[in-house]
C-alpha positions as CSV (number, residue, x, y, z in Angstrom):
1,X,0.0,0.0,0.0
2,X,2.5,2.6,0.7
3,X,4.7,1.5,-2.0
4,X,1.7,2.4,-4.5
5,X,1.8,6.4,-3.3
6,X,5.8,6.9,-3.3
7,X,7.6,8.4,-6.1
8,X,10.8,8.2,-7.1
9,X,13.0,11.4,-6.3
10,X,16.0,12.9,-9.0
11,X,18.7,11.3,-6.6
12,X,16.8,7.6,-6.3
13,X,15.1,8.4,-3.3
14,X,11.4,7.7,-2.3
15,X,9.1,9.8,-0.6
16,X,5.6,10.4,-0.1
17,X,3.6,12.7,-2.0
18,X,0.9,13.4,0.7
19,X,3.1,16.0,2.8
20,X,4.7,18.0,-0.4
21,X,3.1,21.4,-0.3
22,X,4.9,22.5,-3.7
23,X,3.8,19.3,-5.4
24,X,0.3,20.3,-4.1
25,X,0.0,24.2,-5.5
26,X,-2.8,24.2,-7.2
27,X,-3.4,24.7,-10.8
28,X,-3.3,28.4,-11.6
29,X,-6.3,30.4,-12.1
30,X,-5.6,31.3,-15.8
31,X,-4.7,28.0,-17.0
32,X,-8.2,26.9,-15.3
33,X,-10.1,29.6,-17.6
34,X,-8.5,28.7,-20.9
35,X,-9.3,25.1,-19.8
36,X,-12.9,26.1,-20.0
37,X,-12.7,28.0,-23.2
38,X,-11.5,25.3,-25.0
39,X,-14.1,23.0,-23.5
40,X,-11.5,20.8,-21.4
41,X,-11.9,19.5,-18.0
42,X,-9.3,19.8,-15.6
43,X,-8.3,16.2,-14.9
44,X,-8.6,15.0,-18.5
45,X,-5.7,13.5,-20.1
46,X,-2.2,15.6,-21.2
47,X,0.5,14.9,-23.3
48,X,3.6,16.7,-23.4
49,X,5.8,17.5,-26.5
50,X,9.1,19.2,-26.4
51,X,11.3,20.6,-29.5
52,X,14.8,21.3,-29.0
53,X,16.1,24.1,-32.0
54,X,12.5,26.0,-30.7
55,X,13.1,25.5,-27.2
56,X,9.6,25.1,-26.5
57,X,7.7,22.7,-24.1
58,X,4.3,22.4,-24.8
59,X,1.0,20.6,-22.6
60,X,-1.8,19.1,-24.8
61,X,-4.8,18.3,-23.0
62,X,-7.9,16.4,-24.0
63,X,-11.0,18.2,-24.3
64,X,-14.1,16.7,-24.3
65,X,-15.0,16.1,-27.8
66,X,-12.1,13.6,-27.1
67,X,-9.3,15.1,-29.6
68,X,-6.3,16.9,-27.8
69,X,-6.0,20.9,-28.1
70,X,-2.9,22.8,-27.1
71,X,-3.4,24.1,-23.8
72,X,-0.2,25.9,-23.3
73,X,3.2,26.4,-25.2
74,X,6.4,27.0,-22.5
75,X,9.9,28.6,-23.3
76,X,12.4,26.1,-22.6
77,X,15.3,27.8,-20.4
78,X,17.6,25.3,-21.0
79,X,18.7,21.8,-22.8
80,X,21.9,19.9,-23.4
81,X,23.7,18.4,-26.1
82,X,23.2,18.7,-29.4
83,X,20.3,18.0,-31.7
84,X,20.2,13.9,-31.9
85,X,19.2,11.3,-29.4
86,X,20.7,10.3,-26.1
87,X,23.6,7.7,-26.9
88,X,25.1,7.1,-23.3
89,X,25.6,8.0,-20.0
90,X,27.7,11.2,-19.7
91,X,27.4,12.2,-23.3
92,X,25.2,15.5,-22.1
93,X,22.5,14.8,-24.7
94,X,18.7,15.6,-24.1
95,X,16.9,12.6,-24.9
96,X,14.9,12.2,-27.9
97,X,11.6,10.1,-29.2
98,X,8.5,9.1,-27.2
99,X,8.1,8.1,-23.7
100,X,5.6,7.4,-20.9
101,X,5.5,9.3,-17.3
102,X,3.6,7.7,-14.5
103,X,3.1,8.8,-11.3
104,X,6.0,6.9,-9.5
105,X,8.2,9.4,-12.1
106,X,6.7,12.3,-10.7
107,X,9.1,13.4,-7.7
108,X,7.9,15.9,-5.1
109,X,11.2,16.5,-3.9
110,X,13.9,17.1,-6.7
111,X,16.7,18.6,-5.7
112,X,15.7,21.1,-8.8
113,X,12.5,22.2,-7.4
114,X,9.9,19.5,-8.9
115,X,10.5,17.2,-11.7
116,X,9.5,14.0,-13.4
117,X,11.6,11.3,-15.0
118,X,11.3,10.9,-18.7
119,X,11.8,7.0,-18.5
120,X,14.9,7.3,-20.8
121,X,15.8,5.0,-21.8
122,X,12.6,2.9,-23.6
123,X,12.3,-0.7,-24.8
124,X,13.7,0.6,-28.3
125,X,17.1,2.6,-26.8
126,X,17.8,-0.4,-24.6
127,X,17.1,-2.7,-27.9
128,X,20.2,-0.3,-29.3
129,X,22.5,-0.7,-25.8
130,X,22.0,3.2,-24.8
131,X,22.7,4.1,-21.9
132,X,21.8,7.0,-19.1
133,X,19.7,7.5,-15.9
134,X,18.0,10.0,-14.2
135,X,16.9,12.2,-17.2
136,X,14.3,14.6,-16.3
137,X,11.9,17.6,-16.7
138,X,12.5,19.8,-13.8
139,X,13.3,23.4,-12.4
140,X,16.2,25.5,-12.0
141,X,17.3,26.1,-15.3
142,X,20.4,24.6,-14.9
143,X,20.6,20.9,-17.3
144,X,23.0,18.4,-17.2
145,X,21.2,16.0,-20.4
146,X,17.7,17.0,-19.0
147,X,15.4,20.1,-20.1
148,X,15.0,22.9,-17.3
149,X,12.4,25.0,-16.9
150,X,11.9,27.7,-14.8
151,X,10.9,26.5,-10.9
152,X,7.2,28.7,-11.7
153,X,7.0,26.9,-15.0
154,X,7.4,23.1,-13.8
155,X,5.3,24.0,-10.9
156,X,2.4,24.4,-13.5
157,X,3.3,21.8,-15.8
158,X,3.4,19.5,-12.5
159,X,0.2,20.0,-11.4
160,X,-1.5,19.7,-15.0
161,X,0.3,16.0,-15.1
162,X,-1.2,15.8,-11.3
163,X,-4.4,16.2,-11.8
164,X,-4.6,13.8,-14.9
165,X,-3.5,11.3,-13.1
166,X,-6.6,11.8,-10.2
167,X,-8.5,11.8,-13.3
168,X,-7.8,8.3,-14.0
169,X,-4.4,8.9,-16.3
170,X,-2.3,5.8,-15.9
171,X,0.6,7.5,-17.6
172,X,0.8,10.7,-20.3
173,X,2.8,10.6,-23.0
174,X,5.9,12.8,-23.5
175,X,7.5,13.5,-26.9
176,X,10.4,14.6,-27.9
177,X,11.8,16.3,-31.2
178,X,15.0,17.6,-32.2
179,X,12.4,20.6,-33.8
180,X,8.9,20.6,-35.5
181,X,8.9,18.2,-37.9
182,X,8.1,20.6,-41.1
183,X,9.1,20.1,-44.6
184,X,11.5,23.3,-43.5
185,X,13.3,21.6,-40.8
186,X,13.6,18.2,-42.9
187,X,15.2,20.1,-45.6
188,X,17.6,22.0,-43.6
189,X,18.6,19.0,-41.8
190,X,18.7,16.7,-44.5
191,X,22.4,15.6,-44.6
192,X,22.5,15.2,-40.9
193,X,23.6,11.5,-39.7
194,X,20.6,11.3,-37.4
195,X,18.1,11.5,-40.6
196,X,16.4,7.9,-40.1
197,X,15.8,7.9,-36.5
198,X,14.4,11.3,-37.1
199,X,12.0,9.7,-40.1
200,X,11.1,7.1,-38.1
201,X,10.0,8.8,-35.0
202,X,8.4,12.2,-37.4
203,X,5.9,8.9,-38.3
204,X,4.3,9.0,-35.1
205,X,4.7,13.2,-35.2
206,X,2.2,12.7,-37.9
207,X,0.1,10.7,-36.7
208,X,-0.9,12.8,-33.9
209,X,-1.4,15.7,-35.9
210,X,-3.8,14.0,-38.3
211,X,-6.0,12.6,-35.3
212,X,-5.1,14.6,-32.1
213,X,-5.3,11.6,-30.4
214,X,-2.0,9.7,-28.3
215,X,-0.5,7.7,-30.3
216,X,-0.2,3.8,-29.2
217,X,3.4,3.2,-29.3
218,X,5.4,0.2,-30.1
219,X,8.4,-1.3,-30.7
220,X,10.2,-4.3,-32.9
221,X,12.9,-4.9,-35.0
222,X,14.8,-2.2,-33.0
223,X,11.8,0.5,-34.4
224,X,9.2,1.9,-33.4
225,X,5.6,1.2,-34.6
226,X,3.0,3.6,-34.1
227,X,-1.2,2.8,-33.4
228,X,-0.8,-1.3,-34.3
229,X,-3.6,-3.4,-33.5
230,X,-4.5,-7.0,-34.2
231,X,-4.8,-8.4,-37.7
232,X,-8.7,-9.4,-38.8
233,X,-7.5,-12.6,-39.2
234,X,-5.7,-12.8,-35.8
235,X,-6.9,-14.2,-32.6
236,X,-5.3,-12.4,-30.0
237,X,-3.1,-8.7,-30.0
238,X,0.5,-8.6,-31.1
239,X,2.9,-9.2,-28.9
240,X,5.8,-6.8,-29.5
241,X,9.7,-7.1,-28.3
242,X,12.2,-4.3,-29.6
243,X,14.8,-6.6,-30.4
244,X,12.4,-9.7,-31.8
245,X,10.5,-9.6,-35.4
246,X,7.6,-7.3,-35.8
247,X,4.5,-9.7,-35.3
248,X,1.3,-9.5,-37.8
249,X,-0.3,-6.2,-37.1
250,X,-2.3,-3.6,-38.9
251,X,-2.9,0.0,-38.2
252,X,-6.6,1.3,-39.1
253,X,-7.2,2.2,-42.4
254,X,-8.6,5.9,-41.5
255,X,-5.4,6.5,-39.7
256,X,-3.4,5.5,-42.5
257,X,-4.6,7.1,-45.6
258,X,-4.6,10.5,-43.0
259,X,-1.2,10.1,-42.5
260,X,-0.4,9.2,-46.3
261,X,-2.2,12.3,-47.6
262,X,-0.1,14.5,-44.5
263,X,3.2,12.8,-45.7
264,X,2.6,13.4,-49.3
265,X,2.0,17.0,-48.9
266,X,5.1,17.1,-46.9
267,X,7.4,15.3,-49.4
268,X,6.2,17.6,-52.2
269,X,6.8,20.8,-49.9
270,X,10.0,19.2,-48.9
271,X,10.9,18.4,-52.5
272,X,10.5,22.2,-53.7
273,X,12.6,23.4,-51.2
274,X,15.6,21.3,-51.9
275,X,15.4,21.8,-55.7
276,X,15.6,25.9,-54.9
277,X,18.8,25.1,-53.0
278,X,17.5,25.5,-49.0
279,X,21.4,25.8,-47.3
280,X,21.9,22.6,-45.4
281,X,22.4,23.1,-41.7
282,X,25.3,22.4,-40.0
283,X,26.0,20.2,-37.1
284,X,28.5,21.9,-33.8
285,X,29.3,19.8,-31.6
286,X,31.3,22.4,-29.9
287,X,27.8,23.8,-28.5
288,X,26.4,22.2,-25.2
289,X,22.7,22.7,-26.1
290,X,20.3,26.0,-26.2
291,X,17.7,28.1,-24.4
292,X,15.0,29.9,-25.5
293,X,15.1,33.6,-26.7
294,X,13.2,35.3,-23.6
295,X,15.6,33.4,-21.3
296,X,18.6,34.8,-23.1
297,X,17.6,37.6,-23.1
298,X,17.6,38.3,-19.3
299,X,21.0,37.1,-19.2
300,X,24.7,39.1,-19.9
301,X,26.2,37.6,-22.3
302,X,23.2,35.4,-23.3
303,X,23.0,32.8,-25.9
304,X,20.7,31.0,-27.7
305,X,23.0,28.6,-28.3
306,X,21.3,25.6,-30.8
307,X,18.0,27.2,-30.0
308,X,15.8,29.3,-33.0
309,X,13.7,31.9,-31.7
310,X,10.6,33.3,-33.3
311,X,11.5,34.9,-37.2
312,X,11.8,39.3,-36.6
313,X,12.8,38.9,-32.7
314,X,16.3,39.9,-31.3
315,X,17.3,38.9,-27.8
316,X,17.6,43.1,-27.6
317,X,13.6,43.5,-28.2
318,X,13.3,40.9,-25.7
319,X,15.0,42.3,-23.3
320,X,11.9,44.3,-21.8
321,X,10.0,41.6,-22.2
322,X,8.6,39.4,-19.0
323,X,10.7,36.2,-17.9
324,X,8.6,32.8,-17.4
325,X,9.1,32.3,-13.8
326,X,12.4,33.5,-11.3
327,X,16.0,32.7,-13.5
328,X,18.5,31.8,-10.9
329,X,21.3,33.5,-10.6
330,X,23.6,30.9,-11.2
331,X,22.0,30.2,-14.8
332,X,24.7,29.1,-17.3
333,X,23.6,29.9,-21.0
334,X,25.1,27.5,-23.8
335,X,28.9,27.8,-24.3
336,X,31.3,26.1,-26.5
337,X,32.1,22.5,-25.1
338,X,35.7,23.2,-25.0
339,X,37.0,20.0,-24.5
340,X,34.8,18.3,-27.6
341,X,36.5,21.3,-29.6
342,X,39.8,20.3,-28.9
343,X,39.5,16.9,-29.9
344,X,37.3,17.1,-32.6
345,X,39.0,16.3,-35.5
346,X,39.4,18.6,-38.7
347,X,36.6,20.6,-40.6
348,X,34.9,18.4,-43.2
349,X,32.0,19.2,-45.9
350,X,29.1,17.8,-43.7
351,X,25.8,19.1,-42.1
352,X,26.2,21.0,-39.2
353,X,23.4,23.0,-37.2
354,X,22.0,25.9,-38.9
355,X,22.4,28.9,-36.1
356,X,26.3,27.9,-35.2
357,X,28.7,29.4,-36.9
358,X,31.2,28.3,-39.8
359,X,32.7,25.2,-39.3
360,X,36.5,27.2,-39.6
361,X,36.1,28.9,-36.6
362,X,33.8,25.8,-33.9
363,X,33.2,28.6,-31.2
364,X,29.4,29.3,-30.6
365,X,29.5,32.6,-29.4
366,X,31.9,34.2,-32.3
367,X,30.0,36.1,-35.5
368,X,30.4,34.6,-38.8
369,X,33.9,35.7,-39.7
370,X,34.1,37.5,-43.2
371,X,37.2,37.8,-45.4
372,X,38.0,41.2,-44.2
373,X,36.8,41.2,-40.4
374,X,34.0,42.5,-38.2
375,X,33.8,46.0,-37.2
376,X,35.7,45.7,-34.4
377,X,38.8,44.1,-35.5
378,X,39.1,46.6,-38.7
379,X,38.7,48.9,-36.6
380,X,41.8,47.9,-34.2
381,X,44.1,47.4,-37.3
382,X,43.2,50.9,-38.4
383,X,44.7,52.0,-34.6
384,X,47.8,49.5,-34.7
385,X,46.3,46.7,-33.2
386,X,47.1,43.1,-33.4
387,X,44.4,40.2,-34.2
388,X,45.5,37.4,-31.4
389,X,42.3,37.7,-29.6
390,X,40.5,36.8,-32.6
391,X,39.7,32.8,-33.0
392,X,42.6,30.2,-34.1
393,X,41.3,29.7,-37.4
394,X,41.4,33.7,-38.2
395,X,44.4,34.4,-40.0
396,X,46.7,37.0,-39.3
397,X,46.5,40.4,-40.9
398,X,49.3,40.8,-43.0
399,X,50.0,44.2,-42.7
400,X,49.5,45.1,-38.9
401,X,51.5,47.0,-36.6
402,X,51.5,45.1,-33.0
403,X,51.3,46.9,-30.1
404,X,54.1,47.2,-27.5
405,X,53.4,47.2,-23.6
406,X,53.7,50.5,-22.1
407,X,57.3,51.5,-21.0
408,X,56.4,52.5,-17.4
409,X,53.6,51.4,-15.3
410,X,52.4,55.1,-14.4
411,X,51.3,55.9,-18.3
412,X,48.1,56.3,-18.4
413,X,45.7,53.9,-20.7
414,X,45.6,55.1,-24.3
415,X,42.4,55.5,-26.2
416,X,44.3,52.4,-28.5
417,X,44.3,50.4,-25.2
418,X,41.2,51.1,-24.2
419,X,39.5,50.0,-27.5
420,X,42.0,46.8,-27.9
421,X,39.8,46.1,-24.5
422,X,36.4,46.3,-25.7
423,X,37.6,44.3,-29.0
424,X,38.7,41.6,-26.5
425,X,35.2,41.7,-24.8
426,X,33.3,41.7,-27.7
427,X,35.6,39.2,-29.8
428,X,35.9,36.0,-27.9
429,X,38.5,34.1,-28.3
430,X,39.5,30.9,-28.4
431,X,40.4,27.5,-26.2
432,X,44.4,27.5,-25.7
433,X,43.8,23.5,-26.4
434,X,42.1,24.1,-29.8
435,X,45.1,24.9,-31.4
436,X,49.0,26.1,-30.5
437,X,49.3,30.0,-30.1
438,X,51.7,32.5,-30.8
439,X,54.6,33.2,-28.0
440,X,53.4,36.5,-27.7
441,X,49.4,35.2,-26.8
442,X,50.9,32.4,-24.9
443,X,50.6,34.3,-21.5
444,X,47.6,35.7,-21.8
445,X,44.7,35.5,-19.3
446,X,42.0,33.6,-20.0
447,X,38.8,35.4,-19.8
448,X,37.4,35.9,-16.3
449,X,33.3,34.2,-15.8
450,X,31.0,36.6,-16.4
451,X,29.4,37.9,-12.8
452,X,25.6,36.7,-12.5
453,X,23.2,39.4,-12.9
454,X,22.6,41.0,-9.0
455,X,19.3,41.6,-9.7
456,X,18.4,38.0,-10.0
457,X,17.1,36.4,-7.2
458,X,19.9,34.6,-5.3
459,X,17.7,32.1,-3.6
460,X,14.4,30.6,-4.0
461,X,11.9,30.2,-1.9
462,X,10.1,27.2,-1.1
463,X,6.8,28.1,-3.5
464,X,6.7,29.6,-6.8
465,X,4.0,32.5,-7.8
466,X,2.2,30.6,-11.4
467,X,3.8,32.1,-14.6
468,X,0.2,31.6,-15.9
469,X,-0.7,34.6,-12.8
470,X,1.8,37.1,-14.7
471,X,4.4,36.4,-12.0
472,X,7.9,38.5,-12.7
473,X,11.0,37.2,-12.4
474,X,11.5,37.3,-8.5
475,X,8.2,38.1,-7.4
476,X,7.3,35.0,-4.8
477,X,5.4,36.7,-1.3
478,X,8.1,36.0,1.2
479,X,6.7,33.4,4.1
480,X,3.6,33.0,2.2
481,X,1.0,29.6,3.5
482,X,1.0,27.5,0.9
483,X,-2.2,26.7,-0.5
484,X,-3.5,22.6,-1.1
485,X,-6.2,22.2,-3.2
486,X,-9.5,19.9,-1.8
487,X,-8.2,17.3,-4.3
488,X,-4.5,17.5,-3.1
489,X,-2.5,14.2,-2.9
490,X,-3.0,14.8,1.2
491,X,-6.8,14.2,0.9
492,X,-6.7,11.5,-1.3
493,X,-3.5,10.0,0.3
494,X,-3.3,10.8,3.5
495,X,-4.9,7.9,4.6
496,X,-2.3,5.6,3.4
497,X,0.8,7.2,5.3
């Protein structure tokens, strides 16, 4: 009995849901009113998809014609890896494909606020011998291979996924993309390694966008089959094993010739936009994942990182603009991985990811070098400065004067100096490991961590105010009661502790 209401926590341990106040915040107020507009009851079923390059998490909930609606769409503050499945553990990648989250993966006392457990890896990763643990959805903004929200933002999206499951929810489903599966993305992507596994799980994408209904998800022959049911012919339902043969199955006609018609619109799109010569994207492996635009935004030195924002927005016409929930201040946008720089080997003609740089230069947070140099770095040659805090790959300028240190320490700093400072600022440069630099760079110091933002809150307190309420970015009410709901897991549980 008490077994059947504990949950498993982000660090493997157990505990009860019937005491947690923050797992017990009730749904917000505005989320409640566009659940009546849309003609949705609040403990009907959700499903969950998330899209890496968009950084977007979004909650579909059923509604009671029975088809799902999109309830809500959430900024994503951060993900890791790159775009492409989880492999193994310690690889940093965000996992991809489709997975189920029951309540014993919902855990009350995460050491990042609330979370749940994606259940990577599935029948069909373990089928291909990957490996990893403990991947999650959770708060903090702060991801190690999981996607972080803000602790406001999985406060809502954990008491959606609560209250399905008092309605009767075994388990909701939770997809996940590498992007929206458009004729766009395909083409972009189209060179990339991770092509087929991309194919094969866009089949069940489709599928729920031709019915709005959860897909039934299966796997055999180390693939995954979407909505199978029993042959007319058979006596019983398949029985499915990831690493066995596929047994006779069929999926229902209706469903089929849907997801034909979708798939054939999308091939023809898909097909145009190659022939005019869509630019391929590149993959970086040098980038440790992204974060949405609104997040960066808030941020110094912000980056997107492997995340697309919205076409006509800057992160400076975001910058006014109100953050989803409280960013800590210890937030760490996307950054080159250093180390996979180092050791990747050379350049080659291959995809890469479409908002990362040139492949010459592998550093995520340098502008596209041009033959002649930014503004910045013409603008130090034209005052007599050197190039050596430009990128490895840069070559030198042929024709530049270096500069010399001053003579005596009391000389005061030149205009020349002062600018060679803010072209060091602005013009990041690059691992000492990526590639051997000259003596008279060798001793330079490596740039200092930039200082989190003092107006951030430093701490968080022990509730979150709903983003859905038009919270700010540190407004909680300090020492506030926290309120449980009549349906909280308490009432329901309590009697079980």
């Amino acid at each position: 009995m008490t077994a059947s209401v504990m949950l498993a926590g982000c660090d493997t341990d157990q505990v009860s849901l019937a005491n947690n106040a923050k797992a017990n915040q009730p749904v917000p107020p505005k989320l409640l009113a566009a659940m009546v507009e849309k003609d949705m009851d609040l403990q009907s079923p959700i499903l969950v998809r998330l899209f890496k390059q968009e950084a977007e998490l979004e909650v579909w909930k059923q509604a009671r014609n029975g088809q799902f609606a999109l309830l809500k769409t959430y900024p994503i503050c951060r993900w890791s890896g790159d775009l492409g499945p989880k492999v193994r553990e310690g690889d940093r990648q965000a996992p991809e494909g489709f997975y189920s989250i029951n309540p014993s993966q919902m855990n009350p006392q995460s050491a990042y606020y609330l979370s749940f457990n994606t259940g990577y890896p599935n029948a069909f990763d373990k089928a291909l011998g990957r490996t990893g643990s403990q991947l999650m959805v959770h708060g903090d903004c702060s991801s190690r291979g999981c996607y972080a929200m803000t602790d406001e933002q999985i406060a809502e999206i954990y008491s959606l996924g609560r209250e399905s499951f008092f309605g009767g929810q075994k388990a909701f489903q939770l997809q996940a993309y590498p992007f929206r599966m458009t004729p766009v993305n395909m083409a972009k992507h189209r060179n990339n390694p991770n092509m087929p596994f991309w194919k094969m799980i866009k089949e069940g994408y489709d599928h729920f966008e031709v019915t709005r209904q959860e897909p039934k998800v299966d796997f055999c022959e180390k693939k995954y089959v979407f909505d199978a049911t029993r042959a007319p012919d058979a006596k019983r339902d398949p029985v499915f094993d990831a690493s066995a043969k596929c047994p006779a199955y069929v999926i229902p006609e209706d469903v089929v010739a849907a997801v034909r018609g979708k798939q054939a619109r999308d091939e023809a799109e898909y097909a145009k936009l190659v022939a005019k010569g869509t630019p391929v994207a590149r993959m970086n492996t040098g980038i440790d994942g992204g974060m949405n635009k609104i997040f960066a935004a808030k941020i110094p030195e912000g980056s997107t990182g492997l995340s697309e924002g919205a076409e006509g927005t800057t992160l400076q016409m975001l910058a006014m603009a109100k953050a989803p929930g409280t960013i800590p201040g210890h937030v760490n946008p996307p950054k080159p991985n250093l180390d996979s720089v180092a050791s990747a080997p050379a350049p080659q003609e291959e995809p890469v990811v479409a908002v990362s740089p040139p492949a010459s230069s592998r550093v995520a947070t340098a502008q596209p070098a041009e033959k002649s140099g930014g503004f910045f770095s013409n603008l130090g040659r034209k005052m007599g400065m050197g190039s050596s805090e430009t990128t490895a790959t840069t070559p030198p300028p042929q024709a530049t004067a270096s500069v010399a240190p001053a003579a005596a320490p009391v000389t005061p700093p030149t205009a020349a100096s002062r600018l060679k400072a803010a072209v060091t600022r602005f013009v990041p440069g690059h691992d000492k490991k990526e590639a051997p630099k000259p003596a008279a760079t060798a001793a330079a110091k490596p740039a200092e961590p930039a200082k989190p933002d003092t107006r951030l809150a430093q701490t968080r307190p022990a509730l979150k105010p709903s983003v859905s309420d038009g919270a700010g970015e540190a407004t909680q009410i300090m020492g506030a009661a926290p309120v449980v709901s009549s349906n909280s897991f308490d009432s329901r549980f309590g009697a079980m502790k």
